[in-house]
C-alpha positions in Angstrom: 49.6 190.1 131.0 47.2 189.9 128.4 47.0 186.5 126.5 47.1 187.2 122.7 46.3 185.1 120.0 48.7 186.0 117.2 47.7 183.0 114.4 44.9 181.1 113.5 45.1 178.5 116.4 44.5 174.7 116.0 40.7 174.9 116.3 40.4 171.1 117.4 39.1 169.9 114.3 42.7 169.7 112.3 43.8 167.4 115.2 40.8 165.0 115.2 42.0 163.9 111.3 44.9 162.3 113.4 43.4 160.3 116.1 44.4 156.9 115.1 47.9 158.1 113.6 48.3 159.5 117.7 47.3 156.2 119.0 49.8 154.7 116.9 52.7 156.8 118.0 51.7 156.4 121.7 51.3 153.1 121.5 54.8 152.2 120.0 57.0 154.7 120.5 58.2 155.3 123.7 59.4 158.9 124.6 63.1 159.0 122.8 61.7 157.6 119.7 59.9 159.6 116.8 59.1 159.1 112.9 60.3 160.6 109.9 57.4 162.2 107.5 57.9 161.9 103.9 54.5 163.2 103.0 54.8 166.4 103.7 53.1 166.5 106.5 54.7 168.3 109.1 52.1 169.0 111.8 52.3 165.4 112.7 54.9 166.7 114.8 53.1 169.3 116.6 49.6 166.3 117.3 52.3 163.7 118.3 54.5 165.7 120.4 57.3 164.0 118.2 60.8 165.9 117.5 61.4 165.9 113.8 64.7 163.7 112.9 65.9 166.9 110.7 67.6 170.2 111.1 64.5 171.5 108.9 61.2 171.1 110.1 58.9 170.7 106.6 60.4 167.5 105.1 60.8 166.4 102.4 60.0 170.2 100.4 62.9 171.7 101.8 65.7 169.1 101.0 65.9 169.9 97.6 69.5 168.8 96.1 71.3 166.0 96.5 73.6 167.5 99.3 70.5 168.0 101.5 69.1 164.6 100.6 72.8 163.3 102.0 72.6 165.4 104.6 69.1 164.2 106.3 70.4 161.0 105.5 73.5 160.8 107.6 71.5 162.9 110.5 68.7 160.0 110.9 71.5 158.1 112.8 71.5 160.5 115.5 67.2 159.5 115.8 65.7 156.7 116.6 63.0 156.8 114.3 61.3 153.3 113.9 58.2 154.9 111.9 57.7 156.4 108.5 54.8 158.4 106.9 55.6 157.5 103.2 52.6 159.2 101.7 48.8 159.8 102.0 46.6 157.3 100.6 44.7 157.9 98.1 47.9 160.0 97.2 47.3 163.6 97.1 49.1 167.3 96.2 51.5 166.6 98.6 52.6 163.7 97.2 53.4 165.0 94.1 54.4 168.7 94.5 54.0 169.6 91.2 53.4 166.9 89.7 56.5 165.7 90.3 56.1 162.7 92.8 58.2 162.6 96.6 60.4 159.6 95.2 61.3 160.9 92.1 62.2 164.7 93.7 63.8 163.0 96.7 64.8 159.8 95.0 68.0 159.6 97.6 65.7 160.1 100.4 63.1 157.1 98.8 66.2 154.4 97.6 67.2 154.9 101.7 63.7 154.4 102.7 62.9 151.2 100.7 66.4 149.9 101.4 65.6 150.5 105.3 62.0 150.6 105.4 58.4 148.2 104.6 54.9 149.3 104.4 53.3 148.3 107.5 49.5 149.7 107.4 47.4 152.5 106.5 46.3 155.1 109.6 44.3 158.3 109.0 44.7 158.3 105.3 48.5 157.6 105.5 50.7 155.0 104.5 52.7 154.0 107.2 56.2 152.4 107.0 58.0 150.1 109.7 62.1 149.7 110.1 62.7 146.7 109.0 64.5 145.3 111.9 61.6 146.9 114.1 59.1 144.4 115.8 55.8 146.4 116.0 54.3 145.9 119.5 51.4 146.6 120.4 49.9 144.7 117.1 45.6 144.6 117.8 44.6 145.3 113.3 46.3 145.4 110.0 44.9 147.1 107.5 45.9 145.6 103.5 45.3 147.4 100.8 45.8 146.8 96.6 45.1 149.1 93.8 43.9 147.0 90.4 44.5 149.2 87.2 42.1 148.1 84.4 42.5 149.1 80.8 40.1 152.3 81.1 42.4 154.0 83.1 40.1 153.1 86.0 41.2 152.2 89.8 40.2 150.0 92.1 41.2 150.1 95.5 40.6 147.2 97.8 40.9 147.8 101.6 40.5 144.8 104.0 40.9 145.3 108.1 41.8 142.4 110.2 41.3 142.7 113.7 43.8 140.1 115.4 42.8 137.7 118.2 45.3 137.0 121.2 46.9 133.8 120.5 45.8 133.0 116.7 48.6 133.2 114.6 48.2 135.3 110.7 50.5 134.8 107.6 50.6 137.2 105.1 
């Protein structure tokens, strides 16, 4: 049988943008465990090998009421889903679907998330959130970030990476 190529094909290049957010998932998720993506990013899934923790694939656009938002909420307890891809950083379209920002559109989606949920780190442009009751394993950098607003309307982002030593402990 012939082999035929019937879309446009992951070229290689789309799934190098991902490289560290894959290293992440490897490293701490084991193979029953996935992450829920709340920037609209659904080919995560497809680079990570991950099951998405909804009946619809392309979350959050196609939750869209209230019953939906209620719906994916009461379905994450059948996932164990330790991770969450809260948004791209700097934010972008996706984010803001219209101009109308993910938390706002899906604010019963985002009041579970920050009740459930902490920023952890920044991966391949993403912000990534931890469960809260999750202890993050395989801990070797964190990366902190801050956005200063000045009164021109102006932003300044400030992005710091600490590498971690074995045995040196860090507050924060």
């Amino acid at each position: 049988a012939k082999n035929i190529q019937r879309g446009a094909g992951i070229t290689g290049s789309e799934n190098k943008n991902f490289d560290d957010f894959k290293k992440l998932v490897s490293s701490e998720l084991n193979e029953n465990q996935t992450f829920i993506d709340f920037s609209n990013t659904p080919m995560l899934y497809y680079f990570t090998s991950k099951i998405t923790p909804s009946y619809f694939f392309q979350n959050p656009l196609t939750i869209h009421n209230d019953y939906l938002q209620k719906a994916f909420i009461s379905d994450l307890k059948n996932y164990d889903a330790p991770l969450l891809v809260f948004s791209h950083y700097p934010e972008n379209w996706w984010d803001n679907t219209d101009g109308v920002p993910n938390v706002v559109r899906h604010y019963l989606m985002a009041e579970y998330f920050y009740a459930n949920y902490q920023p952890y780190t920044i991966v391949d442009n993403m912000c990534i959130w931890k469960r809260k009751n999750y202890n993050i394993k395989n801990v070797s950098s964190k990366v902190i970030y801050s956005r200063i607003n000045d009164p021109l309307k102006k932003h300044l982002n400030i992005f710091v990476k600490i590498n971690f030593q074995k045995n040196k402990k860090y507050y924060f």
